[in-house]
C-alpha positions in Angstrom: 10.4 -15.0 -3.6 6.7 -14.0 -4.1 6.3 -9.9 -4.4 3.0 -8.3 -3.5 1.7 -4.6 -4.3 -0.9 -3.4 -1.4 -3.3 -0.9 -2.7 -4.8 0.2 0.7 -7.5 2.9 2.4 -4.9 2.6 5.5 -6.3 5.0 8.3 -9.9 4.7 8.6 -10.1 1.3 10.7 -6.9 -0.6 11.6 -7.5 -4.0 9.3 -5.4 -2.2 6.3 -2.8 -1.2 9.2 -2.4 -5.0 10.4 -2.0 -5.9 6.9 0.8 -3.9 6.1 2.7 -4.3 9.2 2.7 -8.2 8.6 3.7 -7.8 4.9 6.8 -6.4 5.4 7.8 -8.9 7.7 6.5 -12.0 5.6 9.3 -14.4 5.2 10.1 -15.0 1.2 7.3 -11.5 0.0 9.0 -8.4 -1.7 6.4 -5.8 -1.0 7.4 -4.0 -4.5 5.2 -0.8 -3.5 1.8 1.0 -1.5 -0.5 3.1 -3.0 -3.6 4.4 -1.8 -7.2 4.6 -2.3 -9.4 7.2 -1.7 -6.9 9.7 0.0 -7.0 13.4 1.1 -4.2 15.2 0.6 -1.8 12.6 1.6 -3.4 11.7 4.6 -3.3 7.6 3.9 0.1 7.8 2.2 1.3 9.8 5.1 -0.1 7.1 7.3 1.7 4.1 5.2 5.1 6.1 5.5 4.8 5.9 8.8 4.2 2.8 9.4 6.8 1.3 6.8 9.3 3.9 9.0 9.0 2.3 11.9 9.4 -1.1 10.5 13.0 0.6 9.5 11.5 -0.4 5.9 11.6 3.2 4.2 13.2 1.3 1.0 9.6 0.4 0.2 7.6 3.4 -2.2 4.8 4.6 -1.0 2.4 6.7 -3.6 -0.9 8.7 -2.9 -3.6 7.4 -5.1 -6.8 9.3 -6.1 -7.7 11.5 -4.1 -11.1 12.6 -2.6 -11.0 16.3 -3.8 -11.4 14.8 -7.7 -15.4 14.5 -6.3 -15.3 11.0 -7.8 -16.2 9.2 -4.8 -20.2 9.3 -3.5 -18.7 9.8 -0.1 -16.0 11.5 1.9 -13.9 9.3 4.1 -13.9 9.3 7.7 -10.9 9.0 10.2 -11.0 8.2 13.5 -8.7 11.2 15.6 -5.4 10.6 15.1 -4.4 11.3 18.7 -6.5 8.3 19.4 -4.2 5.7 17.3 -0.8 7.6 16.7 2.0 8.7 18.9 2.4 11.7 17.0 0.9 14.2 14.3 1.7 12.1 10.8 3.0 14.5 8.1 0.7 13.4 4.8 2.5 12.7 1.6 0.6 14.0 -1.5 1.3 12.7 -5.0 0.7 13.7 -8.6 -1.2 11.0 -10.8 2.0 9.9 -13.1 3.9 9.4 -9.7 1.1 6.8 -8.3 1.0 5.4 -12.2 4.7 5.1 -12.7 4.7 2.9 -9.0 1.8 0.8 -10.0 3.6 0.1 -13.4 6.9 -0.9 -12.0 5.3 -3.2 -9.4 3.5 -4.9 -12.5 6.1 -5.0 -14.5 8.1 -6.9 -11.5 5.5 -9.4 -10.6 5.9 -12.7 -10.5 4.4 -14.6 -13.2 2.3 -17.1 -11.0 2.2 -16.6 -7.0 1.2 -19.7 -5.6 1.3 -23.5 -5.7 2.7 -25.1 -9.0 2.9 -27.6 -10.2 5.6 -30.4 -11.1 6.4 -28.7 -14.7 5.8 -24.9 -13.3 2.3 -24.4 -14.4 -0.8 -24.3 -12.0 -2.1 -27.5 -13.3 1.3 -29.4 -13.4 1.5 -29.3 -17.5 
């Protein structure tokens, strides 16, 4: 079974949304964890929970990633109004750093070695 970590901006435009609501229902793909990019307060982790809630897949950590108010980004993100793409407010999931770090370690420390085509002997190349 493959296993996958998404690192995602989930909740400015819906691609990242898409994306996460086919990977956890990929035949053979252990989605080993979510973290987030860019996010304020929570907001994209909140949006991720969500989602992975109503795919009854709550088994699956979610962790805020850095997060705008660090003033390392050139640019605040924008959101379109939530009213316009949820059914209901979405409560936003803050993280500390070592949380998002000790995910991100776990999910490489559980990764397959190669994800893909091998060949006859195991490696890429077939030796």
């Amino acid at each position: 079974m493959a296993k996958l970590h998404l690192d995602t901006d989930i909740g400015g435009e819906l691609d990242d949304l898409c994306a996460l609501a086919m990977l956890v229902k990929w035949p053979d793909l252990e989605l080993t964890g979510v973290t987030t990019v860019a996010d304020e307060n929570g907001r994209r982790a909140g949006y991720a929970k969500y989602v992975l809630s109503i795919a009854g897949r709550e088994d699956i950590p979610v962790a805020a990633g850095d997060d705008v108010s660090l003033g390392c980004f050139r640019f605040k993100p924008g959101y379109p109004k939530e009213e316009d793409y949820w059914p209901e407010p979405i409560e936003r999931h803050p993280g500390e750093l070592e949380e998002t770090l000790r995910l991100l370690k776990k999910s490489i420390e559980h990764r397959p070695r190669w994800a893909g085509h091998r060949g006859s002997r195991g490696s890429p190349n077939g030796t």
